[in-house]
C-alpha positions as CSV (number, residue, x, y, z in Angstrom):
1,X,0.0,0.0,0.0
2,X,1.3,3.3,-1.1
3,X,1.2,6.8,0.8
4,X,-1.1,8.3,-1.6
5,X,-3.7,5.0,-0.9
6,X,-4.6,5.6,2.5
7,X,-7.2,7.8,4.3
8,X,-7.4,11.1,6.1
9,X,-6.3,9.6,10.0
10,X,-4.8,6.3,9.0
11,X,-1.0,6.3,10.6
12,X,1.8,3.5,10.2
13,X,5.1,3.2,9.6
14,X,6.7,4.2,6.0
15,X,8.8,1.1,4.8
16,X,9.6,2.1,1.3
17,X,11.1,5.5,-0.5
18,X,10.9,4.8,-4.7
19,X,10.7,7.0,-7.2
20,X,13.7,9.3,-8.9
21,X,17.2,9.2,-7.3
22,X,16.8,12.9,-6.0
23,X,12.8,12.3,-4.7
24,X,14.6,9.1,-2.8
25,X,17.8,10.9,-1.6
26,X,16.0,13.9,-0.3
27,X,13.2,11.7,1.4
28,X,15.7,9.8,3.6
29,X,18.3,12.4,4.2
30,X,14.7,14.1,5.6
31,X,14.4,11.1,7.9
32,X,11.0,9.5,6.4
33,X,12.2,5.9,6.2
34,X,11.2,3.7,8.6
35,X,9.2,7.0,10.2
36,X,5.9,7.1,11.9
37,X,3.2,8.8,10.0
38,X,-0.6,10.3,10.5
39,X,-2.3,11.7,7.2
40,X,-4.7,14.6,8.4
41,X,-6.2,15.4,5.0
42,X,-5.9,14.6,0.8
43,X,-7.1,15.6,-1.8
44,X,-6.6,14.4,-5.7
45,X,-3.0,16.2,-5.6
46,X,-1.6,16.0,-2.3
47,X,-1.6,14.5,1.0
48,X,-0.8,16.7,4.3
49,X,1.0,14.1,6.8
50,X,2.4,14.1,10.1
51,X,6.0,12.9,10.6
52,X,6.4,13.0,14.3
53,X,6.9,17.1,15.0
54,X,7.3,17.7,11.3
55,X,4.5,18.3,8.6
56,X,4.6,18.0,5.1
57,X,1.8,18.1,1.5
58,X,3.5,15.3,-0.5
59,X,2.2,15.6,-4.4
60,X,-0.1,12.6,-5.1
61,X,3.2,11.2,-7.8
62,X,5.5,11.6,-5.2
63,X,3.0,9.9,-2.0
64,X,2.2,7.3,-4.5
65,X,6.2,5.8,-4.6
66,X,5.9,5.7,-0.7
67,X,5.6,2.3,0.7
68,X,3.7,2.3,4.3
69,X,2.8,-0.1,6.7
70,X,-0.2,0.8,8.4
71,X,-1.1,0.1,11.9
């Protein structure tokens, strides 16, 4: 299940950063892999999640090459 699949208030873990070599390399120098997550709202372009103290909108291409586990 990808980032971009779930729905507003799901959480898990991400397990999985694909996409380009500079979306991956960003994501993980950022610290998402293997981070905890909480969606709070999505739309057809973007996704607003919650890693720990940090928020970010992730464009639905870019959620939709994150692997998650969800709890």
């Amino acid at each position: 299940m990808t980032l971009f699949d779930c729905s507003v208030g799901s959480s898990g873990t991400v397990t999985q950063i694909g996409g380009g070599e500079n979306t991956h390399r960003r994501l993980v120098d950022l610290g998402l892999l293997n981070a905890r997550y909480h969606v709070r709202a999505r739309n057809k372009h973007s996704v607003l999640v919650d890693f720990g103290s940090t928020s970010c909108v992730i464009q639905s291409n870019v959620a939709a090459n994150i692997t998650i586990l969800e709890r």
